[in-house]
N, C-alpha and C positions, 0 to 999 in steps of 0.2 A: 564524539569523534572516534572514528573507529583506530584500533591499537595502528601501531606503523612496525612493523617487520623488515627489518635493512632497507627504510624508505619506501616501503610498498606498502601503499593503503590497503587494509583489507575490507573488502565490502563483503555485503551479507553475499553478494552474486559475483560471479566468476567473468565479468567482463572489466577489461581494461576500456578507460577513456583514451588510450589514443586512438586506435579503430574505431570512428566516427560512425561511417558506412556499414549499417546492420543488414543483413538478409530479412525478408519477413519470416521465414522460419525462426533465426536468433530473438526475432524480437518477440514472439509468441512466445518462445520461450523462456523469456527475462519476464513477462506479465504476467506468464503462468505462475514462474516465482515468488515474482511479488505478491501477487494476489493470494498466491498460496498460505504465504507468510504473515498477510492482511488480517487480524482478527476484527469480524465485523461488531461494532457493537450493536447489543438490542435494541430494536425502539422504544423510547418509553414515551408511555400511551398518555396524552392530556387528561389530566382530572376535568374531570364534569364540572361546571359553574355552578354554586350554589345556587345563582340567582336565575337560571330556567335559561342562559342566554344560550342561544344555539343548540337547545337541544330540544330537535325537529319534531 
């Protein structure tokens, strides 16, 4: 839960939930954000089957 400052949640992003109503610009830039903020994890790759299964 993020700290509370004289009852003011702070979120990682600068938008208040009482302004419901985003522009699409706002909102492009709230997922830019996010996404910014997203560390992707790697893929990790399946081991090979010992036993030959699926491998073409």
């Amino acid at each position: 839960m993020p700290p509370l400052h004289g009852g003011v949640i702070e979120w990682p992003y600068k938008r208040p939930f009482i302004n419901i109503a985003l522009t699409p610009q706002e909102i492009e830039e709230d997922m830019a954000l996010i996404i910014s903020h997203t560390k992707r994890r790697p893929r990790v790759q399946k081991e090979r089957s010992p036993s030959g299964y699926n491998s073409g």
